[in-house]
C-alpha positions in Angstrom: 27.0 54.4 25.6 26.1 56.5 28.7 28.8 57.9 30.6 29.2 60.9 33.2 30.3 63.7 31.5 32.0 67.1 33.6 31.0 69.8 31.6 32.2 72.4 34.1 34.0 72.7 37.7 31.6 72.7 40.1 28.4 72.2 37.9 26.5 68.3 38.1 27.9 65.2 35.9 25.5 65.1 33.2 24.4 61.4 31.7 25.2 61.8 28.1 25.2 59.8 25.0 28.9 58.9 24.1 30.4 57.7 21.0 33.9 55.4 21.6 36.1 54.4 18.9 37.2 50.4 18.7 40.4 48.9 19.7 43.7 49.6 17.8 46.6 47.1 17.9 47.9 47.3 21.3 43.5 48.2 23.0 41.2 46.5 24.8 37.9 47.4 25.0 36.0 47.1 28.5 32.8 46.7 29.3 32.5 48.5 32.6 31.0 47.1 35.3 32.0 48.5 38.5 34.0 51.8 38.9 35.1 53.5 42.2 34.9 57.2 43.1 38.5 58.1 44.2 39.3 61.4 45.8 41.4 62.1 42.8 38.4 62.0 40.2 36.8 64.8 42.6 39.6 66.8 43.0 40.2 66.6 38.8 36.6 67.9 38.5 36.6 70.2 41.1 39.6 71.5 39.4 42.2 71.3 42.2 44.9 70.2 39.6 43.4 72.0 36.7 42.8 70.3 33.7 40.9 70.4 30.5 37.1 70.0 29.6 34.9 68.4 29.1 35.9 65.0 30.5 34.8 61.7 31.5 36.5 60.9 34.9 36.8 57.4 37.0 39.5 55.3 36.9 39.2 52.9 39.7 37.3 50.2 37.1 36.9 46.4 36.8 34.7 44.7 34.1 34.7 42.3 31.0 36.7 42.5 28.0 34.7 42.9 24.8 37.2 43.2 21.8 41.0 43.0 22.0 43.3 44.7 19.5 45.5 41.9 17.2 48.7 42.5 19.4 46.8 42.1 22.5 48.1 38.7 24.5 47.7 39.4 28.2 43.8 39.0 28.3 41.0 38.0 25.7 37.1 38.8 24.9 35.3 37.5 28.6 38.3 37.8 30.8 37.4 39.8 33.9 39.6 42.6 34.1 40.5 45.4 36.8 41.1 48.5 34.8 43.6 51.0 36.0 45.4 54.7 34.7 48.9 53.1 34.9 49.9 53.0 31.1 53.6 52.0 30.5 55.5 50.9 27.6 58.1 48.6 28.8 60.8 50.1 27.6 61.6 53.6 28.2 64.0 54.8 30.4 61.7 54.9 33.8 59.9 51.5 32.7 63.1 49.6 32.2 64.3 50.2 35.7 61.2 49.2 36.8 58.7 52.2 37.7 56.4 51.7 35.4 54.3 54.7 36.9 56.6 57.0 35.3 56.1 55.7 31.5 57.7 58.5 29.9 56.1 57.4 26.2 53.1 59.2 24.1 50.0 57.5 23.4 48.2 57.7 20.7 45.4 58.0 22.9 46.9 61.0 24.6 47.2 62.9 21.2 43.3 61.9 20.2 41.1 61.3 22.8 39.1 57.6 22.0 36.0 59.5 23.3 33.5 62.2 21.6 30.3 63.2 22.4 26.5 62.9 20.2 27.8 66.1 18.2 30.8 64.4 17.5 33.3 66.8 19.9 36.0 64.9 21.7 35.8 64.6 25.3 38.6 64.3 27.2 39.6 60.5 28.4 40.5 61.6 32.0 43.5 60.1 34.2 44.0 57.8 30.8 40.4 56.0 32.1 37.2 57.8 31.7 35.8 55.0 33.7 32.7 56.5 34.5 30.9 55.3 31.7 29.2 51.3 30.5 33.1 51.1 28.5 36.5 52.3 28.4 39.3 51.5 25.8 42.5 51.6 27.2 45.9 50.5 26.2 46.7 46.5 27.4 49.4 47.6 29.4 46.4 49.3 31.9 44.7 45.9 32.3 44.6 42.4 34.3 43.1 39.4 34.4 41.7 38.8 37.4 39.4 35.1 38.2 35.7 35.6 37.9 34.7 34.9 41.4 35.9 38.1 42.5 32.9 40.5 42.9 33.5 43.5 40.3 32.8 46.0 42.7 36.1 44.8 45.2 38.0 44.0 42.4 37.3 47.8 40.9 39.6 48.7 44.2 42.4 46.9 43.2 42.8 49.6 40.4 43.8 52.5 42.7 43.2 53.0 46.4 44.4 49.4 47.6 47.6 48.8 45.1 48.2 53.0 45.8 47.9 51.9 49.8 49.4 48.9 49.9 52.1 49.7 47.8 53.0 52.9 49.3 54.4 49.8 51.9 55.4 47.3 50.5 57.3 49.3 47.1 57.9 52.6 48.2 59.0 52.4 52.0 59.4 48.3 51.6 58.5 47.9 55.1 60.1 45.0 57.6 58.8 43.7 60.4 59.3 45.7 63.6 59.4 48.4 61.9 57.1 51.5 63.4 54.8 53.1 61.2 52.1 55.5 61.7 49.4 56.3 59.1 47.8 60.1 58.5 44.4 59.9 57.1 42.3 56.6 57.2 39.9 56.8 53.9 39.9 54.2 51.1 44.0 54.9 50.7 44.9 55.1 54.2 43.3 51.9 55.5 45.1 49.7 52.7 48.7 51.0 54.1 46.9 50.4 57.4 46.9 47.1 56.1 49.8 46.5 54.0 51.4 47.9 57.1 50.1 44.8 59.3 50.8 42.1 56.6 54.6 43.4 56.7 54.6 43.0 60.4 55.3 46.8 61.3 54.7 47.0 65.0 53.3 49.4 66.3 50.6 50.8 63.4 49.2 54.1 64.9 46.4 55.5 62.4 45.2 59.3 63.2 42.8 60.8 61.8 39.5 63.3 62.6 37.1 61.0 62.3 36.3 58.4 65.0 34.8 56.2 62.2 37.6 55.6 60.3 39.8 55.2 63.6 37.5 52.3 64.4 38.1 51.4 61.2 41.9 51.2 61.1 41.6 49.1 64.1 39.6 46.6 61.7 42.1 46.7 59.3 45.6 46.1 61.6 45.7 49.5 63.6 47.4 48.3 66.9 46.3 52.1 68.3 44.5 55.5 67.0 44.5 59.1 68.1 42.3 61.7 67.1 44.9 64.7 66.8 42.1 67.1 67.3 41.6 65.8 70.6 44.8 64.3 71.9 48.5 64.8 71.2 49.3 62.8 68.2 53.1 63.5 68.6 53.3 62.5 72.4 51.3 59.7 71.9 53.3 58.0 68.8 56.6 58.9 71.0 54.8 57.2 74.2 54.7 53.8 72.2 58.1 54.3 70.6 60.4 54.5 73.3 60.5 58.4 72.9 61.8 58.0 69.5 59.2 58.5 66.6 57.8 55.7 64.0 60.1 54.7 61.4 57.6 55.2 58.6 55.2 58.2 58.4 52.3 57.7 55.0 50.3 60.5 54.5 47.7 59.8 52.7 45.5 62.8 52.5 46.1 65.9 50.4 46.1 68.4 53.4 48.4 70.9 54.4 48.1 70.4 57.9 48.4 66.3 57.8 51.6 67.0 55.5 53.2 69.4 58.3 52.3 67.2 61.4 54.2 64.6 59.3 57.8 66.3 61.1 56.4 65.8 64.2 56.4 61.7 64.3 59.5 60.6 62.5 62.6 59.5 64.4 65.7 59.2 63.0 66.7 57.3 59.7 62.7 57.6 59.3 61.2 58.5 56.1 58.1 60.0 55.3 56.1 58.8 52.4 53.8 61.3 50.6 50.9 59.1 49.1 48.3 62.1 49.5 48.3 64.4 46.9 47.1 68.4 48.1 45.5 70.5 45.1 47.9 71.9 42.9 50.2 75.2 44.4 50.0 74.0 48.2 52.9 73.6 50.0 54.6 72.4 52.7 57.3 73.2 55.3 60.3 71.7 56.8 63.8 71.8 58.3 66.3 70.5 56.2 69.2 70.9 59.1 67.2 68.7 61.2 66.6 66.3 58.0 70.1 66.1 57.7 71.1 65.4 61.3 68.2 62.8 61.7 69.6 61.2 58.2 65.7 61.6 57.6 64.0 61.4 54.0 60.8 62.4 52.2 59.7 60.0 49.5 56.7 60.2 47.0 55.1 57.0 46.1 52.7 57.9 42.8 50.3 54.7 42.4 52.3 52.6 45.3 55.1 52.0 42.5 53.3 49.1 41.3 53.9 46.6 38.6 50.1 46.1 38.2 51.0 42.9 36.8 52.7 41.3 39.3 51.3 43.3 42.4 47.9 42.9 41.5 47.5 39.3 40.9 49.9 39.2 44.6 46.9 41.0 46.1 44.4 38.7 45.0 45.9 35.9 46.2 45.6 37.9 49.6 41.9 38.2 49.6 41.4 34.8 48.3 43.7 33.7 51.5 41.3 36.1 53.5 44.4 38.0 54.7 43.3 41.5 52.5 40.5 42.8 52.8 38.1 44.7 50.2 34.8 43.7 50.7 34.9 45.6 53.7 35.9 48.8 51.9 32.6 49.0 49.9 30.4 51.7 51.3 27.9 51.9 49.1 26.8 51.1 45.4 25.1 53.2 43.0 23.8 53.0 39.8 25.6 55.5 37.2 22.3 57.7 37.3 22.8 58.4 40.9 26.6 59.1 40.4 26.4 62.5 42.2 24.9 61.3 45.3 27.6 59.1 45.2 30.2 61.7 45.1 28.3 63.8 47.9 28.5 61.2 49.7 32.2 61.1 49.4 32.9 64.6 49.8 30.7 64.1 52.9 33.2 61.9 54.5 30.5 59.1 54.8 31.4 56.7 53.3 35.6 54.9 52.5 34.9 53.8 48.9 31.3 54.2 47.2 31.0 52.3 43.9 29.4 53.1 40.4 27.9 49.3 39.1 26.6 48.7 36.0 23.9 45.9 35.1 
């Protein structure tokens, strides 16, 4: 098995011969055959959050299942799959109130990495996924079914930037219609609150972002306006279409500093902000509590959109198959996994919303 292996921060992912071990009880093996390149999987191997090596990253993935461990019932060999990090027991205390996210439980795959490399050294299985490779064995609760007329390289989105967008929405914030909402950042995350943001019927949607590109964009996506805050004043313009009072819903969804601090400056009151973006580990941000507390404002994180992959993604399928969500039209680019760095150049570039790793 080939797979893109980090052998260093900052140095090229290497194509390397990798050895997997099969399916226990509760695995599923995968036969890759799209994966995404999520901001998060550069940011890992750039070593913004730190992390061990080396590793196999990706974990935006959709494919085939090839073997199925003897507990297994939610899919079977030749289901199409998306493959996602978001591995939950069902019954620990954060899973049985529902925020399956924050499984609390030990893997055995998190105390003996399923991946080792032609020497026989384990590589680490990164964001529980490893993705980046022609399989992955992950624990049933990380995978779903999805039909087989879905193109593999959409579907790989459902994984993490469009259930991570969209649920940011409709979980985290639970957005009603009417509601005011302005989005920071308009990448592959951004445009999927953009989005889920126009399918809940928030009025207005204000996007902003640096990049006229991505503005145009968000328009495609449900943006009723833009504004470049490099250019204009965000914060007058957001209180110009809100009656001077702010949006009711800020999502930032980029990890920086200055998107996170600009945040203050288009909330009204009873708004909330929702962090989506993640910044590199050790950056931080600034704000006034006594105005938080006069404004009855909040801050709330939203890690993977809170989703229930099972019931959110199959939802969000239904979408596209109405023709109400879009993910064709987040595919940049495809690659093949020997052309994986381009890929990711490409990304850091800020050409492209979500380039995609297929495999033949």
């Amino acid at each position: 098995m080939k797979a893109a292996v980090c052998r260093a921060f900052g140095e090229p992912l290497a194509i390397e011969s990798v050895d997997i071990s099969g399916p226990g009880e509760f695995d599923v093996l995968v036969d890759v055959r799209a994966c995404a390149i999520c901001h998060s999987d550069i940011f890992y191997a750039d070593g913004a959050w730190g992390g061990d090596l080396p590793a196999v990253y990706g974990h935006e993935a959709a494919g085939v299942v090839r073997q199925a461990g003897a507990s297994v019932t939610a899919v079977r060999p030749g289901d199409h799959v998306v493959v996602t990090l978001i591995r939950s027991c069902g019954h620990c205390h954060y899973c049985s109130s529902g925020s399956l996210v924050m499984c609390e439980e030990v893997f055995p795959q998190q105390t003996k990495s399923p991946l080792s490399d032609g020497k026989g050294n384990a590589l680490i299985q990164a964001m529980a996924t490893g993705a980046f490779a022609e399989q992955v064995l992950v624990h049933q609760s990380q995978v779903v079914a999805i039909p087989d007329t879905i193109p593999f390289a959409s579907a790989s989105l459902l994984a993490c930037g469009v259930i991570t967008g969209y649920g940011a929405v409709a979980n985290t914030a639970a957005v009603k219609p009417g509601n005011a909402v302005v989005v920071v950042g308009c990448g592959g995350v951004g445009l999927n609150s953009v989005q889920g943001a126009a399918l809940h019927g928030a009025d207005p949607i204000i996007a902003v972002d640096l990049s006229s590109s991505k503005l145009d964009a968000a328009r495609r996506f449900g943006a009723t306006h833009t504004v470049n805050p490099a250019t204009d004043d965000a914060a007058g313009f957001v209180r110009e279409l809100t009656a001077a009072r702010g949006a009711d819903f800020v999502f930032v969804t980029v990890g920086a500093i200055a998107a996170f601090n600009s945040a203050f400056d288009y909330i009204t009151k009873n708004g909330a902000i929702v962090i989506v973006g993640m910044p590199p580990a050790g950056v931080m941000a600034e704000y006034d509590p006594g105005t938080m507390a006069a404004w009855n404002q909040q801050i709330l994180g939203s890690k993977m959109g809170e989703s229930v992959i099972a019931r959110d993604i199959p939802a969000l399928i239904e979408l596209y198959r109405q023709g109400r969500l879009k993910l064709d039209e987040l595919v940049t680019a495809t690659y093949p996994l020997e052309e994986i760095n381009e890929a990711i150049a490409a990304v850091k570039n800020g050409d492209a919303l979500r380039n995609v790793i297929v495999f033949d």
